[in-house]
Each structure stands twice: as structure tokens, then as C-alpha cells.
C-alpha positions as CSV (number, residue, x, y, z in Angstrom):
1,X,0.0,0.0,0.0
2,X,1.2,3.6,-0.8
3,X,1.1,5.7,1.5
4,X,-1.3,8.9,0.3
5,X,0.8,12.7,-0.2
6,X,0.6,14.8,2.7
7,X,-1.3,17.6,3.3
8,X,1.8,20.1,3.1
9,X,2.8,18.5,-0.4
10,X,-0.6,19.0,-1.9
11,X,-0.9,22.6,-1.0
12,X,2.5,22.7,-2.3
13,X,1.2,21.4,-5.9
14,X,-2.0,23.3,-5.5
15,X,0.2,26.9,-5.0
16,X,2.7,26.0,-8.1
17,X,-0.1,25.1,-10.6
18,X,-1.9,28.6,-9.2
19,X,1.0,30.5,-10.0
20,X,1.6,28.7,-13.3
21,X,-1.7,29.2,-14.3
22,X,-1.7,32.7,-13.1
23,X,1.3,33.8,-14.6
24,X,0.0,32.2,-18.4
25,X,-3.5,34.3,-18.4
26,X,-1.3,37.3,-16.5
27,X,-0.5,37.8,-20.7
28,X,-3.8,37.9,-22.0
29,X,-5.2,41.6,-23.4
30,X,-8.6,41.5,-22.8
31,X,-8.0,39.8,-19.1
32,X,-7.1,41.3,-16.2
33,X,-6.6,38.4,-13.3
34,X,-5.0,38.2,-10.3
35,X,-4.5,35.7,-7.0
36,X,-7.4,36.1,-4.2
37,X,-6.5,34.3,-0.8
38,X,-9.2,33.8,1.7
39,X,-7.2,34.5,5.0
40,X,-8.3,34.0,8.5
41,X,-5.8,35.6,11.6
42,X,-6.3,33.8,15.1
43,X,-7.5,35.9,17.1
44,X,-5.5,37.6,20.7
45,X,-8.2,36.3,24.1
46,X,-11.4,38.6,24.5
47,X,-11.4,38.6,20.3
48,X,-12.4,37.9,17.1
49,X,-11.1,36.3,14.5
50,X,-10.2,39.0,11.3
51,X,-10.8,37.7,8.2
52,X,-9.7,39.1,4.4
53,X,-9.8,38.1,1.0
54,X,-12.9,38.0,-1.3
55,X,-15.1,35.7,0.5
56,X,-15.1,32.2,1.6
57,X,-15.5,30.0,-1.6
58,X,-14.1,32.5,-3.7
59,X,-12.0,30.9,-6.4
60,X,-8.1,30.9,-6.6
61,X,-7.8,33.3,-9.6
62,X,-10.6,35.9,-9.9
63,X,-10.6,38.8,-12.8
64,X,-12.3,40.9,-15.1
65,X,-13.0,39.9,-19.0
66,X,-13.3,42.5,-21.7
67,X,-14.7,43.8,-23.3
68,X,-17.9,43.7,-21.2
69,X,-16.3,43.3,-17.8
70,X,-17.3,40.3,-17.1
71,X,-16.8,38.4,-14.0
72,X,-14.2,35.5,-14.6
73,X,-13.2,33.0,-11.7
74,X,-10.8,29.9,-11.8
75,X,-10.8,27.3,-8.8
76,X,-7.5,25.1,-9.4
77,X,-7.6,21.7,-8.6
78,X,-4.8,18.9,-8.1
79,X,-4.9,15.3,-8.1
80,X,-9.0,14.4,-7.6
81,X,-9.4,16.8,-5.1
82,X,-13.2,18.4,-5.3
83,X,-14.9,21.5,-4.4
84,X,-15.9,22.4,-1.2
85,X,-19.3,23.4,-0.2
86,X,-18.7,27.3,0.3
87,X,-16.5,27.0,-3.4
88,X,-19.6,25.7,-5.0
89,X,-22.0,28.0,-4.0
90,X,-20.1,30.5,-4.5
91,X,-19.2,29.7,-8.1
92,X,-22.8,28.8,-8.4
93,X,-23.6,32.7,-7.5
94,X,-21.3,34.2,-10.4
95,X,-22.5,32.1,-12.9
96,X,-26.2,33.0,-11.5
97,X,-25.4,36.6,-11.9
98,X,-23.9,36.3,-15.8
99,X,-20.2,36.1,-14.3
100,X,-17.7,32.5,-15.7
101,X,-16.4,29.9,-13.2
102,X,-14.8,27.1,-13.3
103,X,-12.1,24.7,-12.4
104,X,-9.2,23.7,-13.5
105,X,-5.9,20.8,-13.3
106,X,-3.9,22.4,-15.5
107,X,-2.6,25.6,-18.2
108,X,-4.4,23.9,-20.7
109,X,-7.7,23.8,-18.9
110,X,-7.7,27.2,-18.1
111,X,-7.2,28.1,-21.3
112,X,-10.2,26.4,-22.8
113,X,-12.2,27.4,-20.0
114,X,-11.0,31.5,-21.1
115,X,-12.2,30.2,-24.5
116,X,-15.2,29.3,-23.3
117,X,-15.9,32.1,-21.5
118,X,-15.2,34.8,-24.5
119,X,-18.0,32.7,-26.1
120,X,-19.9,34.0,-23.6
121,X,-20.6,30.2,-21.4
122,X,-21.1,30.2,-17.7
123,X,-18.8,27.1,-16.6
């Protein structure tokens, strides 16, 4: 039996193909993307916990598409991870409200999901 990738190596995977991704669509004219972390700071005793970032569920790679200015939102995936609850509603509330989102395991995939979304699909 193999023993399964830890924790600390996904994340590891899951932050290089977010900045590989990223840094591909970073080129695109008629996109303007960027990274969006969801953040949460323990709180000191007698506190609460601060939170920034966009929202819980929001995807990893959030932007604007021309030339409407369109909502545009990649969640990227490694291995067969899935999305979680608060990432599917959320997606589910862009594309509810005319806005793209989708996920992706790789460059390629997030390019076909930008062609899909300049042909003016939801997912």
C-alpha cells in the first residue's frame, strides 16, 4: 500500500499550478486576473477572528474579462481533489449573476475554460 501525499505537499502542488496558471493568463489583453487568498488571523483572548480576501469560496484566480467586464473565476484543482461546499455556491452565485467559473488541473484547462468564457458560457 502507498502511503497517500501529505497535506503540506498538496498545497505545495495546488500553489505552483496557481502561479503557473496565473502567470500564463497574466499575458492575456482582454484579461485582467489576479491571485485572491481567503485569509483568517487567530485571534488575541477577548477577540475575534479577522478575516480578508474576497469571500469564503471564492475561487483561486478571480478577474475581469473584456470587453464587457465580465466576471471571470478559476478554482484550481490537483490530483482528484473536489470542491468544497462554500467554493460551490459560490461559483454557483457568479454564474447565476452572468459572471464564468470554473475549475481547472492544468494551463491547458484554463485556457479552454477563457475560450469558453469569451463565447460568452457560464462554466
Amino acid at each position: 500500500m502507498t502511503p497517500r501525499p501529505s497535506r503540506t505537499l498538496l498545497s505545495a502542488k495546488h500553489t505552483q499550478l496557481v502561479e503557473v496558471v496565473y502567470k500564463r493568463l497574466q499575458y492575456e489583453r482582454d484579461l485582467k486576473i489576479d491571485h485572491l487568498r481567503q485569509s483568517r488571523l487567530a485571534p488575541r483572548p477577548g477577540t475575534h477572528p479577522t478575516f480578508w480576501g474576497l469571500a469564503p469560496g471564492a475561487p483561486d484566480l478571480y478577474g475581469i474579462l473584456g470587453p464587457n467586464g465580465r466576471v471571470f473565476g478559476l478554482e484550481c484543482k490537483t490530483g482528484k481533489a473536489g470542491l468544497e461546499p462554500d467554493q460551490i455556491e459560490f461559483a454557483a452565485t457568479v454564474r447565476r449573476l452572468g459572471g464564468f467559473c470554473a475549475v481547472v488541473r492544468s494551463v491547458h484547462e484554463a485556457l479552454a475554460a477563457l475560450a469558453r468564457a469569451r463565447k460568452g458560457e457560464r462554466e
